[in-house]
C-alpha positions in Angstrom: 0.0 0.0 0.0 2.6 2.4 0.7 4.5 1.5 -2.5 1.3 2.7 -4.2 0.8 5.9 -2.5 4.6 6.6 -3.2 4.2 6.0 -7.4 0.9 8.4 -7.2 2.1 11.3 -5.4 5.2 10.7 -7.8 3.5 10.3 -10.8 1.4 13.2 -10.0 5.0 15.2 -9.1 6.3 14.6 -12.8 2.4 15.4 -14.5 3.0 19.1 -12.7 6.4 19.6 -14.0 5.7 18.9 -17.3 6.0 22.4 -19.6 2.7 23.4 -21.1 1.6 25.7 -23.8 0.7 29.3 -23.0 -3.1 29.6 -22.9 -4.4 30.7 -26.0 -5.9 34.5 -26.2 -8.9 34.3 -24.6 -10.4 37.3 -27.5 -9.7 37.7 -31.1 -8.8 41.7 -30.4 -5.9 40.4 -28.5 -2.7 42.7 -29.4 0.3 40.6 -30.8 3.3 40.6 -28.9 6.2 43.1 -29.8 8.9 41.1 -30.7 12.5 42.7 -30.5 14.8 42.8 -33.7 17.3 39.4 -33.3 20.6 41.0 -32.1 22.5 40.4 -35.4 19.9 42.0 -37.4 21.3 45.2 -39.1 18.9 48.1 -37.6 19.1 51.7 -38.9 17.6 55.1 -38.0 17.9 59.0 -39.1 20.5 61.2 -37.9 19.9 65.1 -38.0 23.1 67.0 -36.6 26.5 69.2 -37.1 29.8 67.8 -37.8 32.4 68.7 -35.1 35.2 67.2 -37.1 36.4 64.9 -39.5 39.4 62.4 -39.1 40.0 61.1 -42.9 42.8 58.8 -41.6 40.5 56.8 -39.3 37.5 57.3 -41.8 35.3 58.8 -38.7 33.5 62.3 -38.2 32.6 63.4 -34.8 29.0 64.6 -34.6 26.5 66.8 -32.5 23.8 65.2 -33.3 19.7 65.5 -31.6 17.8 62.4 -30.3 17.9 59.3 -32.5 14.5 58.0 -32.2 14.7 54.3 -30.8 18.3 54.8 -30.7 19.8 57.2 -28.6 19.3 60.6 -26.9 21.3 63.8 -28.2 24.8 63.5 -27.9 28.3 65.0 -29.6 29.9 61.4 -30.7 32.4 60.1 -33.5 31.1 58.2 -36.3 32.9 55.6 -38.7 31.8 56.6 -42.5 33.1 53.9 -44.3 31.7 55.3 -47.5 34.8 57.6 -49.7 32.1 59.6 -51.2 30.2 60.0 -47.6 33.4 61.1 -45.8 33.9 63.8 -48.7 31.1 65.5 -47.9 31.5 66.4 -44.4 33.4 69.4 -43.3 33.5 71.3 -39.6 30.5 73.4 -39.3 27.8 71.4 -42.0 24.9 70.5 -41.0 23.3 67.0 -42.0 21.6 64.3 -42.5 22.2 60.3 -42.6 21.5 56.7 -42.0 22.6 55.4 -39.2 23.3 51.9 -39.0 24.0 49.4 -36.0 24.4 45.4 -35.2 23.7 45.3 -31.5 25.3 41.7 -31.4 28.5 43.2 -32.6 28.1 46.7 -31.1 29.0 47.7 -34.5 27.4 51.6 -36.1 28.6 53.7 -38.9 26.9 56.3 -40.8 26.1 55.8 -44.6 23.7 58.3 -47.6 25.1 61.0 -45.9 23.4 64.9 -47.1 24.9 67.8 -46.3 21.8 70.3 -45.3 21.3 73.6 -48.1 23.3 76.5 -46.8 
């Protein structure tokens, strides 16, 4: 009898540990869940700011740029611009526009389709 009552409450022990599906939504208007970008996905946003400088050696221009929406608040930072033709066009004092692009996996972000703002 004992032996019995052991295998039940054991049995029972293993049934509750078992992993079980998420209920499903209990109304069709259920929202979908947000799903975050994988981390090696290439993500890019707008950047609006003035160029503080421009290294052409290291291929990098430091920036003053305003608030990155989803990216980052306003900040003066360097940039890589691995693009010839995109480092060319920025000089001291211009204001512009261009992509910013970043791999969070590799903590990897340059600046690409750069346009230098009408004077």
């Amino acid at each position: 009898m004992r032996n019995c009552i052991v295998v039940i409450l054991f049995s029972m022990l293993m049934a509750g540990c078992q992993e079980q599906a998420p209920p499903a939504a209990s109304t069709p208007a259920a929202a979908p869940a947000t799903q975050e970008p994988a981390p090696s996905e290439t993500r890019e946003f707008t950047l609006t700011g003035k160029v503080v400088s421009v290294d052409t050696a290291q291929k990098s221009a430091t920036i003053n740029h305003g608030k990155i929406e989803g990216f980052m608040e306003a900040m003066t930072m360097p940039y890589p611009v691995p693009e010839d033709a995109d480092l060319q066009k920025l000089k001291p004092g211009e204001t512009i526009t261009a992509r910013v692009s970043y791999i969070r996996a590799e903590s990897k972000y340059w600046i690409s389709n750069v346009e230098v703002a009408p004077k």
